[in-house]
C-alpha positions in Angstrom: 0.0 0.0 0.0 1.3 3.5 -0.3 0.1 6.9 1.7 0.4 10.1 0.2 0.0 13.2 2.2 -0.5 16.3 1.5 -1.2 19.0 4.5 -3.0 22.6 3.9 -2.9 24.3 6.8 -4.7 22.6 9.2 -6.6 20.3 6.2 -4.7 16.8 5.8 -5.5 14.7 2.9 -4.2 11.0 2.9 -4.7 9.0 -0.8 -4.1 5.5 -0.1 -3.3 3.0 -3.4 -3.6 -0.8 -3.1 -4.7 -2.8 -0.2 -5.6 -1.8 3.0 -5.0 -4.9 5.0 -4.1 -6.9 8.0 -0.7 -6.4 6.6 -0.8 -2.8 5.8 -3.0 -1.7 8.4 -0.7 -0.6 11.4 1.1 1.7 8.8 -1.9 3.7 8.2 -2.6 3.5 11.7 1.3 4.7 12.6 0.4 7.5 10.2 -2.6 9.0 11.2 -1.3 9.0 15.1 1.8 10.8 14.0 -0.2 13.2 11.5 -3.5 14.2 13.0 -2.2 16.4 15.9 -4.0 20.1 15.2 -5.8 19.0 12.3 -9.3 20.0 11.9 -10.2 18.2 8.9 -9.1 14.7 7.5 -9.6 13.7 3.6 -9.2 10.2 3.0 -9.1 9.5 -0.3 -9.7 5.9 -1.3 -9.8 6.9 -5.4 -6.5 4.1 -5.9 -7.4 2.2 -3.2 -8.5 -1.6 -4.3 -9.0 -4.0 -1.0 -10.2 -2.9 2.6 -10.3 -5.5 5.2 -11.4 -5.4 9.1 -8.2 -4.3 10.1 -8.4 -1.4 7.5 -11.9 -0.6 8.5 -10.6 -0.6 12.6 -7.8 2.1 11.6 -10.5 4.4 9.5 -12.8 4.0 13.0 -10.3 5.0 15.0 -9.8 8.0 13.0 -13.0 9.1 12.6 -12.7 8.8 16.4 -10.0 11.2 17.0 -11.8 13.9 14.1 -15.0 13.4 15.7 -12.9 15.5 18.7 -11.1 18.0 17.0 -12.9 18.8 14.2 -14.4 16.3 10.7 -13.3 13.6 8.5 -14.5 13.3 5.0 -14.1 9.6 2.7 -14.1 10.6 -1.1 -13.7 8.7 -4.5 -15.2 5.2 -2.8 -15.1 2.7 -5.4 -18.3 0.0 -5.1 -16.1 -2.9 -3.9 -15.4 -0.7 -1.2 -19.1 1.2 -0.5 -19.9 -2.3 -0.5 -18.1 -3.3 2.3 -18.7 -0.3 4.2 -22.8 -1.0 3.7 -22.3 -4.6 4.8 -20.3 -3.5 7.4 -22.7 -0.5 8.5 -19.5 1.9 7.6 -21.7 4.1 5.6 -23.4 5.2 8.3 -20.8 6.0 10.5 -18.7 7.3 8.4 -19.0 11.0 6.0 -18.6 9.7 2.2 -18.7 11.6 -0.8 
């Protein structure tokens, strides 16, 4: 998987590309601890982003966790593998997708 970040301020957008797995997981997880300090709102762009599994879904939770503190978190460019997974899962609800 790769992470690209790109910070505006106090706006972060994270594009992820490949799998967001078991495997790849505690990266993401490592990244958003070290990168949300001060930010108000979170993109996550999931536009190159192919695979989500539980452990993916528990990192995006936690997230939404810390942004429902300090400010919001937006999901964009959700492909229908993925909206899938988050309906099954009851993730559209919890989560802000556009």
């Amino acid at each position: 998987m790769k992470i690209e970040k790109k910070t505006d301020g106090t706006k972060l957008t994270v594009a992820l590309q490949g799998r967001l797995d078991t495997m790849t997981a505690p990266e993401l997880d490592k990244e958003f601890h070290e990168s949300l300090d001060g930010v108000t709102e979170l993109v996550v762009d999931l536009a190159e982003l192919e695979y989500i599994s539980s452990a993916g879904l528990r990192v995006l939770l936690s997230a939404q966790k810390v942004m429902n503190k300090q400010g919001s978190m937006v999901v964009k460019n959700v492909n229908e593998q993925i909206m899938e997974v988050f309906e099954v899962t009851g993730f559209s609800d919890i989560l802000t997708i556009e």
